[in-house]
C-alpha positions as a Markdown table, in Angstrom:
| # | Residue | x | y | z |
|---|---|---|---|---|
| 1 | Unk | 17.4 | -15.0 | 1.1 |
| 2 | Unk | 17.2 | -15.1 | -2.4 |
| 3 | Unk | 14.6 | -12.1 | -3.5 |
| 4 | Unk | 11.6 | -12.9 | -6.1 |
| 5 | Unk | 12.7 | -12.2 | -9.8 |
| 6 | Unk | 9.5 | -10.2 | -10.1 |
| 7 | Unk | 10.5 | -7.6 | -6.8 |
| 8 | Unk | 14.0 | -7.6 | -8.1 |
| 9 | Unk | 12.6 | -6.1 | -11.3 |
| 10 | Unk | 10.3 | -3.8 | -10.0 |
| 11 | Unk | 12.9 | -2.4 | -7.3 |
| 12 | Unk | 15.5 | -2.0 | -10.7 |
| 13 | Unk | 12.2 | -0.3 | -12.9 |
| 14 | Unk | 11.5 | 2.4 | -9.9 |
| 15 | Unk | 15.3 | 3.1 | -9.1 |
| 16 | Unk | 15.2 | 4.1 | -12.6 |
| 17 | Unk | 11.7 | 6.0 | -12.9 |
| 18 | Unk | 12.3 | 7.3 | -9.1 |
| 19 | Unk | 13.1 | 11.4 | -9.8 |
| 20 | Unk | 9.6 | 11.4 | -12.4 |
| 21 | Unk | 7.6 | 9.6 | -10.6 |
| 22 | Unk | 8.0 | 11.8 | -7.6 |
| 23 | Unk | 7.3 | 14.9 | -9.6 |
| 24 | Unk | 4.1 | 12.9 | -10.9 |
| 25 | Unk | 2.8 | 12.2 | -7.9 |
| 26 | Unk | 3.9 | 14.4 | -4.9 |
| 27 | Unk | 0.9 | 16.4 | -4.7 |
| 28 | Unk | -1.8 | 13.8 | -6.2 |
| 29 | Unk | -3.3 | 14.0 | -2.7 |
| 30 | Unk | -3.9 | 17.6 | -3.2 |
| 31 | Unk | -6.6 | 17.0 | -6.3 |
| 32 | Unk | -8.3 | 13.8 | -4.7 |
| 33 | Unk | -10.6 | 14.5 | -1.7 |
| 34 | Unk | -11.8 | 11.0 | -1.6 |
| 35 | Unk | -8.4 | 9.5 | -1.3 |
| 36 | Unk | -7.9 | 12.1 | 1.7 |
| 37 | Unk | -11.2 | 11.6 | 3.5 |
| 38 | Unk | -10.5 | 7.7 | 3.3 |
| 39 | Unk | -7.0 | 8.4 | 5.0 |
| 40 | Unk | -8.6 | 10.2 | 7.5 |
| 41 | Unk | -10.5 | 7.1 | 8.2 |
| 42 | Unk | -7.8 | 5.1 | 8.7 |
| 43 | Unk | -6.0 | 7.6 | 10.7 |
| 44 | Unk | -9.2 | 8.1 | 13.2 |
| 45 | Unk | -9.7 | 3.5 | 13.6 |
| 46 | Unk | -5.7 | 3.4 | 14.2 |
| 47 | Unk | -5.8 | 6.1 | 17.0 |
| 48 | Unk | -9.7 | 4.3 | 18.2 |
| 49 | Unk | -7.7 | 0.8 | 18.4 |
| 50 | Unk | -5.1 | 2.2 | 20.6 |
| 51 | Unk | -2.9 | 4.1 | 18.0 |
| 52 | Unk | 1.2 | 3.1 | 17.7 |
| 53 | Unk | 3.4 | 3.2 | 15.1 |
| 54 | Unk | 2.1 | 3.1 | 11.5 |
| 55 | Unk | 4.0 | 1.9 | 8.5 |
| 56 | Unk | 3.6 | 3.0 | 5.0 |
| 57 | Unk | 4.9 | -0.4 | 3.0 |
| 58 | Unk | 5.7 | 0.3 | -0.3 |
| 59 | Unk | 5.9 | 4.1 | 0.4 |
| 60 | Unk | 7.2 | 5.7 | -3.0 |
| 61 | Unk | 8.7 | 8.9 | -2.3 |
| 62 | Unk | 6.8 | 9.4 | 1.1 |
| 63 | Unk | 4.2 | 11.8 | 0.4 |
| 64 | Unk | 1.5 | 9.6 | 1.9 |
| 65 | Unk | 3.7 | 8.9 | 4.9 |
| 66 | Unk | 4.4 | 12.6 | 5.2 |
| 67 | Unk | 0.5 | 13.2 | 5.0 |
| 68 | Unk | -0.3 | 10.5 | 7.4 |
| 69 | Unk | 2.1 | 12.3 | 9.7 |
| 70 | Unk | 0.5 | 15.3 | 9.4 |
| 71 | Unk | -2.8 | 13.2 | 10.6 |
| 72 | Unk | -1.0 | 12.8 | 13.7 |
| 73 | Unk | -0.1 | 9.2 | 13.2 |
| 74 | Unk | 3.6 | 8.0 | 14.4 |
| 75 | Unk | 3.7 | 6.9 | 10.6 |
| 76 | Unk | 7.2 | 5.5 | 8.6 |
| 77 | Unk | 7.8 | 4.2 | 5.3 |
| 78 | Unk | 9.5 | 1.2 | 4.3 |
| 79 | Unk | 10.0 | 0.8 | 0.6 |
| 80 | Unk | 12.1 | -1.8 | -2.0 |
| 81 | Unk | 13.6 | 1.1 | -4.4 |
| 82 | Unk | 16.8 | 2.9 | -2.2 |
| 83 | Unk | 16.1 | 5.2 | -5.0 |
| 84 | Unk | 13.0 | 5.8 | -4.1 |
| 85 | Unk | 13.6 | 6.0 | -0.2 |
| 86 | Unk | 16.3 | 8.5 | -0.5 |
| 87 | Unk | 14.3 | 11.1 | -2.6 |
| 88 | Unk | 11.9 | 10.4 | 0.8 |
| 89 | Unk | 14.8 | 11.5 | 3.5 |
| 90 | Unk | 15.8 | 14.6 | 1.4 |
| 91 | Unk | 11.9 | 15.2 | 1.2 |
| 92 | Unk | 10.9 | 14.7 | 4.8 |
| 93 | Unk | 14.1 | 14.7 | 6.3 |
| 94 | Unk | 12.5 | 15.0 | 9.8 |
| 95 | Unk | 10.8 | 11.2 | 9.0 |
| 96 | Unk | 11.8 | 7.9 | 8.8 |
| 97 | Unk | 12.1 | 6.0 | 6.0 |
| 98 | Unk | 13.9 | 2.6 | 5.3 |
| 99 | Unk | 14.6 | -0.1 | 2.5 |
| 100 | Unk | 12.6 | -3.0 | 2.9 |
| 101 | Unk | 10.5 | -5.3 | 1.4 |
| 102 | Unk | 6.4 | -5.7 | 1.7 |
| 103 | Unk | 7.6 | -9.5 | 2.5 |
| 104 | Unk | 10.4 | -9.4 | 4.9 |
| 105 | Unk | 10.0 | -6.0 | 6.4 |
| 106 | Unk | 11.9 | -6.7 | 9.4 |
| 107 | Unk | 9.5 | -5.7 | 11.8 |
| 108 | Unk | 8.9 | -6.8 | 15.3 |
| 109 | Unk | 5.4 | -9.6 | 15.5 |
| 110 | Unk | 2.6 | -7.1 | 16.7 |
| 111 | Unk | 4.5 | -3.9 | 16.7 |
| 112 | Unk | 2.2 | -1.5 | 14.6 |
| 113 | Unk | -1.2 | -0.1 | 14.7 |
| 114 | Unk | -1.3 | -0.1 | 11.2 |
| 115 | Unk | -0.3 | -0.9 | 8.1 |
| 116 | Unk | -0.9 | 1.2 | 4.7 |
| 117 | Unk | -0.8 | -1.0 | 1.3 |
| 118 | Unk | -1.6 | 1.8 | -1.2 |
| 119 | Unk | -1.0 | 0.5 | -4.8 |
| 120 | Unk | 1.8 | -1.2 | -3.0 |
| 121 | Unk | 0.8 | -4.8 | -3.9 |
| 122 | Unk | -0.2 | -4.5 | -7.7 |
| 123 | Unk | 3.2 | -5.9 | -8.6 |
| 124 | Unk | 3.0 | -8.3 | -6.7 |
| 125 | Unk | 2.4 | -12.0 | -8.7 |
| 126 | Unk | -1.0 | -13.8 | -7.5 |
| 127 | Unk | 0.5 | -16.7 | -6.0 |
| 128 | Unk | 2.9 | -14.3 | -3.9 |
| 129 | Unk | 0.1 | -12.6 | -2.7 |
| 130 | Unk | -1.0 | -14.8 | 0.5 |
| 131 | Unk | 2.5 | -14.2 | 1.6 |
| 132 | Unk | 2.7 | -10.9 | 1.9 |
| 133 | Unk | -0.7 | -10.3 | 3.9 |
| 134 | Unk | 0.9 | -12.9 | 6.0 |
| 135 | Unk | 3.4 | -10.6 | 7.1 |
| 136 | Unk | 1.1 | -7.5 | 7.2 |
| 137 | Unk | -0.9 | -10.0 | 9.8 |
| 138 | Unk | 2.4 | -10.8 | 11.1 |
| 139 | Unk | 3.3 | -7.0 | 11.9 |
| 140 | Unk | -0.3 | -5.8 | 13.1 |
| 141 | Unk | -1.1 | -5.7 | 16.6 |
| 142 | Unk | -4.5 | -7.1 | 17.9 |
| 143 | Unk | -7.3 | -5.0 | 16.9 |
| 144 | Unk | -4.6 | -3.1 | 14.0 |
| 145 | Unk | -5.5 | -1.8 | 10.9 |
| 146 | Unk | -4.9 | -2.3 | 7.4 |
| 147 | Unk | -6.0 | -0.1 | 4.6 |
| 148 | Unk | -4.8 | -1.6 | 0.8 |
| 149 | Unk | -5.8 | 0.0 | -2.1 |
| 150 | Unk | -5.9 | -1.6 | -6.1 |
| 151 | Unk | -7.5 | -1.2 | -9.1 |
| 152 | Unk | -10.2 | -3.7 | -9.5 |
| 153 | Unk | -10.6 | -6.8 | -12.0 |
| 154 | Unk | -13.6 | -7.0 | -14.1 |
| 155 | Unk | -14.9 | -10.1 | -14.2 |
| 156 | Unk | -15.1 | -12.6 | -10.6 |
| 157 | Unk | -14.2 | -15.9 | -12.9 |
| 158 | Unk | -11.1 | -14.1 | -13.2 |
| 159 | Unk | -10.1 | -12.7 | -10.5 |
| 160 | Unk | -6.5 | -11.6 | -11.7 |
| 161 | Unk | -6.1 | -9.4 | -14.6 |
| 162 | Unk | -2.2 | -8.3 | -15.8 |
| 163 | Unk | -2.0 | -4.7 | -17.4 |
| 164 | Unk | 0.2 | -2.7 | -18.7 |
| 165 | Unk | 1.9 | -0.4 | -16.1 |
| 166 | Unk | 4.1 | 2.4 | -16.9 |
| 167 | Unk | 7.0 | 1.0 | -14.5 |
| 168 | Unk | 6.6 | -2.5 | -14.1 |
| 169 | Unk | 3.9 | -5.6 | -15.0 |
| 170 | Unk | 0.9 | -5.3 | -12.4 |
| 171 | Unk | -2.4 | -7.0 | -12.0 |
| 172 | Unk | -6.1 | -5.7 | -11.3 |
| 173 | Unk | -7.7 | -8.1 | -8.6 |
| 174 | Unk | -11.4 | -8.8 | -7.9 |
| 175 | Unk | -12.6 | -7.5 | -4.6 |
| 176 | Unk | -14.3 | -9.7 | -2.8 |
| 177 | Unk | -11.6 | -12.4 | -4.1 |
| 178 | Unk | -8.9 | -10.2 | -2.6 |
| 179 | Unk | -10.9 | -9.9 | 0.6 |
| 180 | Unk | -11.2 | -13.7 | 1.3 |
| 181 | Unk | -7.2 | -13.8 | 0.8 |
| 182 | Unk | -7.4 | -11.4 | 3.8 |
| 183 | Unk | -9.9 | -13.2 | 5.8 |
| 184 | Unk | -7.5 | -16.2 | 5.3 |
| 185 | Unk | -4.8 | -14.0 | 6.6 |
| 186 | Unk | -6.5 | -13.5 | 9.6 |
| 187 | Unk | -8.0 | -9.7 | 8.8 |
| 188 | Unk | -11.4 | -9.5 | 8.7 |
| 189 | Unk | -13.2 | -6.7 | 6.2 |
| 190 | Unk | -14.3 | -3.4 | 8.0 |
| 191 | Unk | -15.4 | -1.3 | 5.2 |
| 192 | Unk | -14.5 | -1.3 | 1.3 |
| 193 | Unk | -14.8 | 2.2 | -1.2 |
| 194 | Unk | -15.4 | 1.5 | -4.6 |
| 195 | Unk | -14.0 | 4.7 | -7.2 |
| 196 | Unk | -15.3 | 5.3 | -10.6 |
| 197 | Unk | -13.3 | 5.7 | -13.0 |
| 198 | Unk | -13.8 | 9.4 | -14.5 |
| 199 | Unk | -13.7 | 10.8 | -17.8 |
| 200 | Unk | -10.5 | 12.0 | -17.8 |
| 201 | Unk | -8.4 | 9.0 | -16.7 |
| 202 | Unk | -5.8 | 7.2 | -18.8 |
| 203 | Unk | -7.3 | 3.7 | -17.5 |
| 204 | Unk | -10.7 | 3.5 | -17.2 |
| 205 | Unk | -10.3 | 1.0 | -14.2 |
| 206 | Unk | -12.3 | 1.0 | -10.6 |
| 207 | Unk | -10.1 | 2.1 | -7.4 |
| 208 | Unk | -10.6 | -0.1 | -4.3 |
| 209 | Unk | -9.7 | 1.0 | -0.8 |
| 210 | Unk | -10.4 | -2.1 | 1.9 |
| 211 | Unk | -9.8 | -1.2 | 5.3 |
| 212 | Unk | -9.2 | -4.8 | 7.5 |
| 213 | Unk | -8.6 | -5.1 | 11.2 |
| 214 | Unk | -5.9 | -7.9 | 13.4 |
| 215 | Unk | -9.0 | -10.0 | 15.2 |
């Protein structure tokens, strides 16, 4: 399979940014109680739908896999950057973590109770896009979960935007425009957060969190 020029160059920009980006963020779930409390959500509907395995797609250096471990959830990561995935391993040696793609994950039809997109899909062109929520439908069991979070768009005639990332080009979508691609898919809205932006942040963008179940 020849891969998308747009994942080969993200994969390339993490491997590079891997060791500061990991500094960055390790403990960014420490100083966001939202973020946390909408986890917790998604941990609680996985374990009310009948629990199983939970993958992390596009996992970073695996503190959110780690933290959804500590949740109780039977949680992995799969992620594009090796780079990336082995500063995970020497991090949380005791989970698993593998190289993968959001797109070809090379998981089994129906083997998870849920799937966590978290900023995962922002590089991720538009007209790529239905494909890979085809294959988080793909991997979901009946009645799994999805949580994927974004920064929003801010205009619905346009329900792309591109900005300027620190790693790679990534795109702001519209919400409800993003939540009809996932109806499409198959995974019907359960709940959406909307986040401020505060103050203090570099982008002064809104943070979306849907949460989707497998009908």
């Amino acid at each position: 399979m020849v891969e998308h020029d747009a994942l080969t160059a993200t994969r390339d920009a993490y491997d590079d940014a891997a060791a500061t980006y990991a500094q960055l963020f390790r403990d960014s779930l420490r100083d966001s109680p939202l973020d946390r409390a909408i986890l917790g959500v998604f941990a609680e509907v996985v374990r009310a739908g009948g629990g199983g395995q939970v993958a992390d797609l596009g996992c970073g250096p695996g503190h959110v896999t780690a933290y959804l471990d500590g949740l109780g959830l039977a949680a992995f990561g799969v992620d594009a950057s090796p780079a990336m995935i082995e500063l995970a391993r020497q991090a949380y040696p005791g989970l698993r973590f593998d190289v993968g793609s959001m797109g070809a994950s090379g998981i089994a039809d129906g083997a998870l109770g849920g799937v966590l997109s978290r900023w995962s899909v922002i590089h991720t062109p538009p007209g790529e896009l239905p494909a890979i929520l085809a294959e988080f439908h793909r991997v979901l069991a009946p009645g799994g979960h999805l949580l994927i979070a974004f920064s929003a768009s801010e205009d619905p005639s346009h329900p792309t935007q591109v900005f300027d990332h620190a790693v790679a080009p990534a795109y702001r979508w519209w919400p409800d425009h993003l939540a009809a691609l996932l109806r499409e898919s198959g995974l019907a809205e359960v709940a959406r957060t909307v986040r401020e932006p505060q103050p203090t942040d570099r982008r002064q963008f809104k943070e979306i969190h849907l949460l989707a179940r497998k009908n």
